[in-house]
C-alpha positions, 0 to 999 in steps of 0.5 A: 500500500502506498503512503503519499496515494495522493501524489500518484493520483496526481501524477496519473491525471497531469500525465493524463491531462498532458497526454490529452493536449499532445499524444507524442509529448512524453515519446518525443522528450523520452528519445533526447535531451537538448537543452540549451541552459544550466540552471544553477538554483537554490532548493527552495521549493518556492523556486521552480527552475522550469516554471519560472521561465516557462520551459517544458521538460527537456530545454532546462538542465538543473541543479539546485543546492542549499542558496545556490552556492558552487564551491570548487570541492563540491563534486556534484556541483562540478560534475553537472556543470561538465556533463551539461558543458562537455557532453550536453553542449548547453550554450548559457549557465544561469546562477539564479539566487532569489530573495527571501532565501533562507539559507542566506538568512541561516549565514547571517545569523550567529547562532547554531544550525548543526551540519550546515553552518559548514555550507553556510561558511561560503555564505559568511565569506561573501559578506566578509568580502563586502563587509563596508557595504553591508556596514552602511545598510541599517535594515536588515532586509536590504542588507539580506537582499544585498547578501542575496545578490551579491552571493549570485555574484560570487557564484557566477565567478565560481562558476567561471574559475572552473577548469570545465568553463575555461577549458571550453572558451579555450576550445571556442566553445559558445558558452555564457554564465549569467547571474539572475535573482528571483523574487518570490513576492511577484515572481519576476526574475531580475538581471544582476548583469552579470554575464561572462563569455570568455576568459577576459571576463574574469579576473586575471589571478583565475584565468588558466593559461 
């Protein structure tokens, strides 16, 4: 007997409802996947990579992790990036952090959480870089809103000083990292103009020779 019947009765009517609207749906995306972006995102459930941008399965390659932090000892992080850039071929990485993030809040409190204060360490190093700027913000939700965007910032250079990314603008390969934020309170995506597409975009001190 299965405890959660409720969601595979859910299940069975969406795979109804969508095979009611295009009978081929479910054939044509089980024989490839092609997509053309990496999403890098955050857990939150509030935060649905496909739904935000309104892609059907197949277009969007995800993965998501605790304020969507990618640090250089994370192999499952790393591994996704090289599958979605060496063999998947994605032309676009997008960071997309969001307001409202808990893990981001969790990094600015000074207190306990247990197993995660050691993932939430990277967080607390974005800050300590901009300290000043968070020094001149009074609320503290501006100064969570700026922790927010400037830890797509961060990530987004990650994400660049990766040998993945530089190994393939050294072979020509067309590839662009973006940073984005989400608001959860209207659902309306926002551009930290923050795109790199090549090595003359990231600092001299990463760049691979």
């Amino acid at each position: 007997m299965k405890i959660l019947n409720d969601l595979f009765e859910k299940n069975r009517k969406w795979a109804e409802k969508v095979k009611a609207s295009d009978p081929e749906f479910f054939l044509n995306i089980s024989k490839q996947q092609k997509p053309e972006y990496l999403w890098i995102g955050c857990s939150d459930s509030r935060v649905a990579a496909n739904q935000i941008v309104d892609l059907l399965p197949g277009r969007l390659f995800v993965h998501r992790n605790i304020a969507n932090v990618v640090v250089h000892t994370d192999l499952n992080c790393l591994s996704v990036i090289q599958y979605a850039v060496e063999v998947l071929k994605i032309k676009h990485i997008i960071v997309c952090g969001h307001y409202g993030c808990g893990g981001i809040q969790a990094a600015m409190e000074n207190k306990e959480h247990g197993l995660i204060d050691h993932w939430l360490r990277h967080i607390k190093d974005v800050y300590r870089y901009h300290e000043e700027k968070f020094d001149a913000v009074n609320d503290e939700k501006e100064k969570m809103n700026l922790l927010c965007e400037l830890n797509v910032i961060e990530q987004v250079a990650n994400v660049c000083h990766t040998t993945i990314v530089q190994n393939a603008w050294r072979s020509g390969q067309e590839l662009a990292v973006h940073g984005w934020i989400y608001n959860i309170e209207d659902g309306i995506l926002k551009d930290m103009n923050v795109c790199n597409k090549g090595p003359d975009d990231i600092s001299q001190t990463h760049r691979l020779k």
